[in-house]
C-alpha positions in Angstrom: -19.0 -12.4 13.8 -18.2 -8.7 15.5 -19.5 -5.4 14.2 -17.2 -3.5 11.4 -14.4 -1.9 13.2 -15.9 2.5 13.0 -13.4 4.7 13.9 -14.2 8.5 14.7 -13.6 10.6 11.9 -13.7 7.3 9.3 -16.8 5.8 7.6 -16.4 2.9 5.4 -18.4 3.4 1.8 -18.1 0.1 -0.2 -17.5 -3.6 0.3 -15.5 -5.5 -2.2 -17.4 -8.0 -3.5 -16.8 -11.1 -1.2 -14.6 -9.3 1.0 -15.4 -9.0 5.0 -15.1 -6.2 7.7 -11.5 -5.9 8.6 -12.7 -6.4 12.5 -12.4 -10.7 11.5 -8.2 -10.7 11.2 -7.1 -12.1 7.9 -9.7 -9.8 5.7 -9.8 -6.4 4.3 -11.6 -4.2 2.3 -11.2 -0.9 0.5 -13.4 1.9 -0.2 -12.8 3.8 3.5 -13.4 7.4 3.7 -12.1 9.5 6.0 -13.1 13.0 7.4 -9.9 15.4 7.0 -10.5 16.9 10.0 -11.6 14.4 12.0 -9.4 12.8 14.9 -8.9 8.8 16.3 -7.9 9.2 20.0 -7.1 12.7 20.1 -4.7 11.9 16.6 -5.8 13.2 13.4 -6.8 11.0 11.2 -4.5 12.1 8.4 -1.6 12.1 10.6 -3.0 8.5 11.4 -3.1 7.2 7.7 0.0 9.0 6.5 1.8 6.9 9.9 0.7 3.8 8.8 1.4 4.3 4.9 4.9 4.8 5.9 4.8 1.9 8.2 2.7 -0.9 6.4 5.7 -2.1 4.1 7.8 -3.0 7.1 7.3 -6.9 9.0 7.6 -5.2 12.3 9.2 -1.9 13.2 9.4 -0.3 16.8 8.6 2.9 18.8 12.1 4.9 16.9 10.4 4.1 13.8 7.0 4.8 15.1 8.3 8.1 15.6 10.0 8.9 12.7 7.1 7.7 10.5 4.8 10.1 12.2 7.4 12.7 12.9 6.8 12.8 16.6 9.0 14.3 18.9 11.5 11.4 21.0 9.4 9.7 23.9 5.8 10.4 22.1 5.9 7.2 20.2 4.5 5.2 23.4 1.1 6.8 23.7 0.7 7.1 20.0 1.3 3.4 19.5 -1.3 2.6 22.4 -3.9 4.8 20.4 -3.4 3.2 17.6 -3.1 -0.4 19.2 -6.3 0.5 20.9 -8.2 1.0 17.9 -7.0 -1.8 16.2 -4.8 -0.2 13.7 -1.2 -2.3 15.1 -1.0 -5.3 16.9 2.3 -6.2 19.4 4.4 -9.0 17.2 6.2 -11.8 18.1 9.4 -10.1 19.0 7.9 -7.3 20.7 7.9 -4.4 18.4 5.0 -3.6 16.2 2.8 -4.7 13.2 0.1 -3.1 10.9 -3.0 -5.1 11.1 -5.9 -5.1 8.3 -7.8 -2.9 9.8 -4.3 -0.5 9.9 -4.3 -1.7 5.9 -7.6 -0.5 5.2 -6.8 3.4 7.1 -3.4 3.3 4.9 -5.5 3.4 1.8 -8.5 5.4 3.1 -9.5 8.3 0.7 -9.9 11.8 2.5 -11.7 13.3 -0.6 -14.7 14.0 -1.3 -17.0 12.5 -4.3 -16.2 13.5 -7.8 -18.4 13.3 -11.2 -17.5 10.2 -13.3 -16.7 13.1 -16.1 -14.3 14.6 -13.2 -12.9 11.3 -12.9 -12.3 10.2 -16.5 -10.2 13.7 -16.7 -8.1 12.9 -14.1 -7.4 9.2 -15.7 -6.3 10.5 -19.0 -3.9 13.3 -17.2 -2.5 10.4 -15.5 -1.7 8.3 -18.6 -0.5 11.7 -20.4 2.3 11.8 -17.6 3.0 7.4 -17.8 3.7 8.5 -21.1 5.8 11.5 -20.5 7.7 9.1 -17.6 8.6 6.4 -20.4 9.8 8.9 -22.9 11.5 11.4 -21.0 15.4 10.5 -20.2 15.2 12.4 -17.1 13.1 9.9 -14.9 15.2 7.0 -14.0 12.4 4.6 -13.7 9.6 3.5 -16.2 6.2 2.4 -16.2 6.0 -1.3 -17.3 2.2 -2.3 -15.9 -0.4 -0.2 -15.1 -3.8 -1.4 -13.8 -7.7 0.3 -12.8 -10.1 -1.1 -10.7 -12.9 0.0 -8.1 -15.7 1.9 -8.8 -14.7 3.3 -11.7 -15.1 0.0 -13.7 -18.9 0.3 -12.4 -21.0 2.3 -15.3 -23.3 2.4 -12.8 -21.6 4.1 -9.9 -21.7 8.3 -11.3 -20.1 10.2 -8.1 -16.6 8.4 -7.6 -14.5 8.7 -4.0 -11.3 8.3 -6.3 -9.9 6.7 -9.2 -8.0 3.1 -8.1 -4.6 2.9 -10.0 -1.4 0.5 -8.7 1.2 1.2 -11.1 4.7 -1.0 -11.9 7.7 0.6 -12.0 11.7 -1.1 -12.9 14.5 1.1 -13.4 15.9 2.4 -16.9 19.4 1.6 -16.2 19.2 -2.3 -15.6 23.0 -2.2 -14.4 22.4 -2.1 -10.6 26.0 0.2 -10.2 25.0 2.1 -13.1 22.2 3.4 -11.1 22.9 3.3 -7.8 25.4 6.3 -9.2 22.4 7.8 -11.3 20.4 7.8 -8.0 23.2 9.2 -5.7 23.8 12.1 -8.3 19.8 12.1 -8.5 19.6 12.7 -4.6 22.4 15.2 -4.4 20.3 17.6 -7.6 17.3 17.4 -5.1 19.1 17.9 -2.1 20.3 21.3 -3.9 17.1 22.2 -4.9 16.0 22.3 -0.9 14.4 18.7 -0.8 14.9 16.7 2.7 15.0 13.0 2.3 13.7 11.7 6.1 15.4 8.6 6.0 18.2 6.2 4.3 15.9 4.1 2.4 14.4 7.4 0.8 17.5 8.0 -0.6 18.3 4.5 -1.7 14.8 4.6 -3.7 14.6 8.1 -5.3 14.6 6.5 -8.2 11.4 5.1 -7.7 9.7 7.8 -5.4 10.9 10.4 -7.2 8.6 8.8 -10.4 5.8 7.6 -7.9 5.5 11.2 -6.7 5.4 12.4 -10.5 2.6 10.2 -11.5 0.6 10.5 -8.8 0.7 14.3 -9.7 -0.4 15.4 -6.3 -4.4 14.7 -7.7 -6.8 14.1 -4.9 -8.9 12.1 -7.3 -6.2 9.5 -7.9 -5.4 6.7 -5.6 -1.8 5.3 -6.9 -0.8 2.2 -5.3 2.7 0.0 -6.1 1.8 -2.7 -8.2 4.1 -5.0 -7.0 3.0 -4.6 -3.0 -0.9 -4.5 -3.8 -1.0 -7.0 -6.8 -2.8 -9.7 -4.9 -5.7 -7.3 -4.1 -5.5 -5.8 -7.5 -5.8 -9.2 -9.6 -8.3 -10.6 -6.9 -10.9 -7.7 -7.4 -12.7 -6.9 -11.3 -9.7 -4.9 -13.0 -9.0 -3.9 -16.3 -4.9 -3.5 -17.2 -4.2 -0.2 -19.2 -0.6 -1.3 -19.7 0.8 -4.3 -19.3 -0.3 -7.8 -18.5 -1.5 -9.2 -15.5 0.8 -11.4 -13.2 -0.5 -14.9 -12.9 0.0 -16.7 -9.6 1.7 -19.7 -9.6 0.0 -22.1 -7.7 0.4 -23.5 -4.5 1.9 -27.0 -4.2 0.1 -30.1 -3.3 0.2 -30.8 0.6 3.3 -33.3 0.9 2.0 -36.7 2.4 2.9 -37.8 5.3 5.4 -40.8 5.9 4.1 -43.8 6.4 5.1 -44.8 10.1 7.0 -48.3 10.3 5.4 -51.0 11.7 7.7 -52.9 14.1 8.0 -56.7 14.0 6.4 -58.8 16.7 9.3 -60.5 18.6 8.0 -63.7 17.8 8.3 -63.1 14.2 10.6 -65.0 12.1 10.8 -62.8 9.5 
């Protein structure tokens, strides 16, 4: 087995239990720290994770959305993508474009902040909840808060100084009548857009809804590490978690292999049968 994949300006602090170095394709781990003003390959490393944050939802993307993601100027998108290919971070797909790999996982949901008090970080959970509350009760958001789940250290009494407080949060619109609010959202987009915000992209727009209310609960808290329920829920419910609101999902199992056909014997020629 190779070493741990150690990037400049990154230093991994805690294994899940039974999880493995993100170098062996296939596993990841959490708990990566990484310095603010450190650099990968002449790229900072915030510009790095904030890159492939953007990117990790996608199957495979190319270098127009390399760019965009990282807000590069046209024709940059090249070298960055051999940085980050270098490094491990993206791997070439299939149909020639680009995917995030594991180890471009992990960097998406490394923590840039330093240790906080368990006392700090008990604070900073019942803010949180204050405004999940506020989100289900107040008419303006147009999404609500249906599951809300902790895990990591902070479900370790034994652990005092915290790197951040893991959170992956559910959310479903108000309005379940999809017209209904797609014209909540457009109206939604065009307040913002008013009010001086820039949406970077289509699918921005499309989602306010549910950014808009991401971006609200996360509360812009450096102790608080808010991840979508529904994208991170098989690394949620696989780790020691505690559900605040909501219940769990439960997996439906995989089906049984399907046997293979029996091949057909042919007669002998002589047969007279």
């Amino acid at each position: 087995m190779g070493e741990p994949l150690r990037f400049p300006g990154m230093e991994d602090i805690s294994l899940l239990p039974g999880s493995r170095s993100p170098a062996n394709r296939g596993y990841s781990y959490r708990g990566m720290r990484i310095d603010p003003k450190g650099t990968v390959r002449g790229y900072p490393t915030l510009l790095i994770r904030q890159t492939l944050r953007r990117l990790r939802g996608d199957c495979e993307w190319g270098v127009e959305a390399l760019e965009n993601a990282a807000k590069l100027s046209p024709g940059a998108g090249r070298a960055f993508a051999k940085a980050l290919q270098a490094e491990g971070l993206i791997a070439v797909s299939r149909h020639g474009g680009w995917t995030v790999t594991q180890a471009g996982d992990t960097m998406a949901v490394a923590t840039a902040s330093r240790p906080v008090t368990r006392q700090t970080a008990e604070r900073a959970l019942a803010h949180f909840l204050e405004r999940v509350a506020r989100v289900n009760e107040d008419p303006y958001f147009l999404a609500r808060v249906v599951r809300v789940a902790l895990y990591g250290s902070m479900l370790r009494p034994e652990v005092e100084r915290l790197s951040d407080v893991d959170l992956a949060v559910q959310l479903v619109a108000k309005e379940p009548d999809f017209e209904r609010l797609r014209e909540a959202n457009a109206e939604r987009v065009e307040q913002l857009a008013i009010l001086g915000q820039r949406f970077s992209n289509f699918l921005e727009e499309q989602f306010c809804w549910f950014l808009e209310t991401f971006r609200f609960l996360k509360g812009r808290s450096r102790v608080i590490s808010l991840a979508d329920y529904t994208v991170e829920k098989r690394l949620v419910l696989a780790v020691p978690h505690r559900m605040l609101l909501g219940e769990p999902d439960e997996f439906e199992p995989e089906p049984p292999p399907k046997a293979l056909p029996t091949p057909r014997k042919r007669r002998p020629r002589d047969c007279p049968f």
